[in-house]
C-alpha positions as CSV (number, residue, x, y, z in Angstrom):
1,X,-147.9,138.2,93.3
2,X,-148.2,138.6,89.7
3,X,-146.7,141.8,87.7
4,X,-150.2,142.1,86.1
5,X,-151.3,143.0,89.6
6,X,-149.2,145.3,90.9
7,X,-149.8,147.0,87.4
8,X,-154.1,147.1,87.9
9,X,-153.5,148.4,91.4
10,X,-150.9,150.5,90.5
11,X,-153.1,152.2,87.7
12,X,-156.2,152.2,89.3
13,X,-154.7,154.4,92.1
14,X,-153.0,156.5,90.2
15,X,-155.9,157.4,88.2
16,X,-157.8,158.8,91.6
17,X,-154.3,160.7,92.0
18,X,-152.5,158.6,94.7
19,X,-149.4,156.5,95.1
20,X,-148.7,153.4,95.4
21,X,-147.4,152.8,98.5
22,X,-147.5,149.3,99.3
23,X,-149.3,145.9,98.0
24,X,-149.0,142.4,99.7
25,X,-150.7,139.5,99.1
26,X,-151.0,136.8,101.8
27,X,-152.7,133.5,102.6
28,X,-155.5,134.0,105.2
29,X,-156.9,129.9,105.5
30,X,-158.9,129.2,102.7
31,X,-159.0,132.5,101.3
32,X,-156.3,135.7,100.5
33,X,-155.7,139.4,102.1
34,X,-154.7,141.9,99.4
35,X,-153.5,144.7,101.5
36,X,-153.0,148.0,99.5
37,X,-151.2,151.3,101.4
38,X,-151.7,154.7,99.1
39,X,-151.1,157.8,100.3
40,X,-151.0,161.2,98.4
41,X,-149.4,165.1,99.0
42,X,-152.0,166.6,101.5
43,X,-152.4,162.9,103.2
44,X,-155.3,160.6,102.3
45,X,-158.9,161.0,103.9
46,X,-161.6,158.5,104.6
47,X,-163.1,159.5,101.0
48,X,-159.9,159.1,99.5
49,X,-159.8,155.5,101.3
50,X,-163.9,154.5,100.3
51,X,-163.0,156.3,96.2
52,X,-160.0,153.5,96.1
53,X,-161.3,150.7,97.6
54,X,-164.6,150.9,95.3
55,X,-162.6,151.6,92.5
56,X,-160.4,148.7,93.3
57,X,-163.0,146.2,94.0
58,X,-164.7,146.9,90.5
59,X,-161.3,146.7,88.6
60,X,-160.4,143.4,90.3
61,X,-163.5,142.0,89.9
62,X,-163.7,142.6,86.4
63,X,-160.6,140.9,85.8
64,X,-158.9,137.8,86.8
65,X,-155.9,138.7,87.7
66,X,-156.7,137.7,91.4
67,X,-157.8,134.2,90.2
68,X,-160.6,131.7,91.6
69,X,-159.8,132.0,95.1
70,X,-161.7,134.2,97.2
71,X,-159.9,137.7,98.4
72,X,-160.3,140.3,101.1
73,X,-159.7,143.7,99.8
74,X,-158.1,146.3,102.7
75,X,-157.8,149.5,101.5
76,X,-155.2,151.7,104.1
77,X,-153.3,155.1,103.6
78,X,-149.3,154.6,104.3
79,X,-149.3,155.2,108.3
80,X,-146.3,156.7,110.4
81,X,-144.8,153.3,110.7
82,X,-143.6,152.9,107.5
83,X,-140.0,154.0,107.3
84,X,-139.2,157.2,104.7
85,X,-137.5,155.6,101.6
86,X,-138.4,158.0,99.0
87,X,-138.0,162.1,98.5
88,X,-141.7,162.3,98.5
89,X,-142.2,160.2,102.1
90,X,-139.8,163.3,103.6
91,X,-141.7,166.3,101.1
92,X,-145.0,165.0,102.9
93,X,-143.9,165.0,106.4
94,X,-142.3,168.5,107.1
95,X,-142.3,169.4,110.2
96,X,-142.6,166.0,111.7
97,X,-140.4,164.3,114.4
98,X,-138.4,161.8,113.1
99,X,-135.6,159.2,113.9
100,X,-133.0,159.0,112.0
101,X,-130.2,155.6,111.9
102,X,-127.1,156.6,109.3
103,X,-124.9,154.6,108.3
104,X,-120.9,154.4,109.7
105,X,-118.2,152.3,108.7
106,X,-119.3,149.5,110.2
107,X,-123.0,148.1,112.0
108,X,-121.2,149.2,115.1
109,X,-120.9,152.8,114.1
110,X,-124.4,153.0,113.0
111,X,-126.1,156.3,114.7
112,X,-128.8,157.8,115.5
113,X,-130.8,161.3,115.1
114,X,-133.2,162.7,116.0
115,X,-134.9,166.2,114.8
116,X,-137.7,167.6,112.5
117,X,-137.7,167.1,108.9
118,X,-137.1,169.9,107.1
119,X,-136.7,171.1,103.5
120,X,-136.1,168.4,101.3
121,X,-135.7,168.0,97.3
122,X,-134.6,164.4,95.1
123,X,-131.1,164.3,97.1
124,X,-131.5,164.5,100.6
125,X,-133.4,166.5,103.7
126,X,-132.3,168.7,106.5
127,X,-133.3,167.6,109.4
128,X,-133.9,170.5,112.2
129,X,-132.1,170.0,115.8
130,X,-130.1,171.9,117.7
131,X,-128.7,173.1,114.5
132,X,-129.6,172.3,111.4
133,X,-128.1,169.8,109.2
134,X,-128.5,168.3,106.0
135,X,-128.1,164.4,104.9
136,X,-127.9,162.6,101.5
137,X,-130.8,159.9,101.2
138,X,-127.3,157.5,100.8
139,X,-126.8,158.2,104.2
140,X,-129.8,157.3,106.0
141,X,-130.2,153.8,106.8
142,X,-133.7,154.0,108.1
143,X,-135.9,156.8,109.2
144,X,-139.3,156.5,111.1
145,X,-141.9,159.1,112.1
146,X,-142.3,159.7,115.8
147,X,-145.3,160.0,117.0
148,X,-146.2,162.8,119.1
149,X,-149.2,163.2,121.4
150,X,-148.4,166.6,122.9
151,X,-146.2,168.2,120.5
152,X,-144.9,171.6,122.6
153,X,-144.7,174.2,119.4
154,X,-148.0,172.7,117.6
């Protein structure tokens, strides 16, 4: 994938007023899949989806950055399986159920936790249990939305 790419897509979504949250690239037989995940504070909506993928379609087909070989554009927002890696993954899920894996001294002392995200700012997030407790971003090794059909205190 080429840095003039990422920087189109990248611009192009921006100007609608979402993120970039994720672009791949992959073969597909004779042809390519550019997959593009965008997501934005107050999630993203079917109109937010159709907006970016016209706008995307026209700016890609206006240039060549994608080269002669045919493409299939897919258009998604970010999905609760993508893990939490930056302050504005945790700002947009508050209130959510997540799982938490920190880190120990070792792999072998790895944990886990489980709670609701809570406030959050550029540092690190609280996450609501029991108790409530507060971890550093350094911290966390991974952290994935759970998803909850029958949430109890919805």
């Amino acid at each position: 994938m080429t840095d003039s790419l990422e920087t189109l897509v990248e611009s192009t979504v921006t100007s609608l007023g979402l993120d970039l949250e994720a672009l791949d690239l992959t073969p597909a037989g004779n042809k390519r899949v550019l997959r593009i995940a965008v997501d934005r504070d107050g999630g993203v909506g079917i109109d937010h989806i159709t907006d970016a993928t016209r706008a995307l379609s026209e700016v890609l087909d206006s240039s060549d950055v994608m080269g002669e070989q045919p493409y299939t554009l897919e258009v998604t927002s970010r999905g609760v399986d993508r893990p939490l890696t930056l302050p504005r993954h945790w700002r947009r899920n508050e209130g959510r159920l997540v799982r938490l894996r920190l880190a120990g001294d070792d792999v072998v002392d790895e944990t886990s936790v489980d709670g609701r995200i809570g406030a959050s700012d550029d540092t690190g997030v609280e996450i609501v249990g029991r108790s409530t407790t507060r971890y550093a971003y350094t911290d966390i090794t991974s952290a994935l939305v759970q998803v909850e059909l029958n949430r109890k205190d919805a």
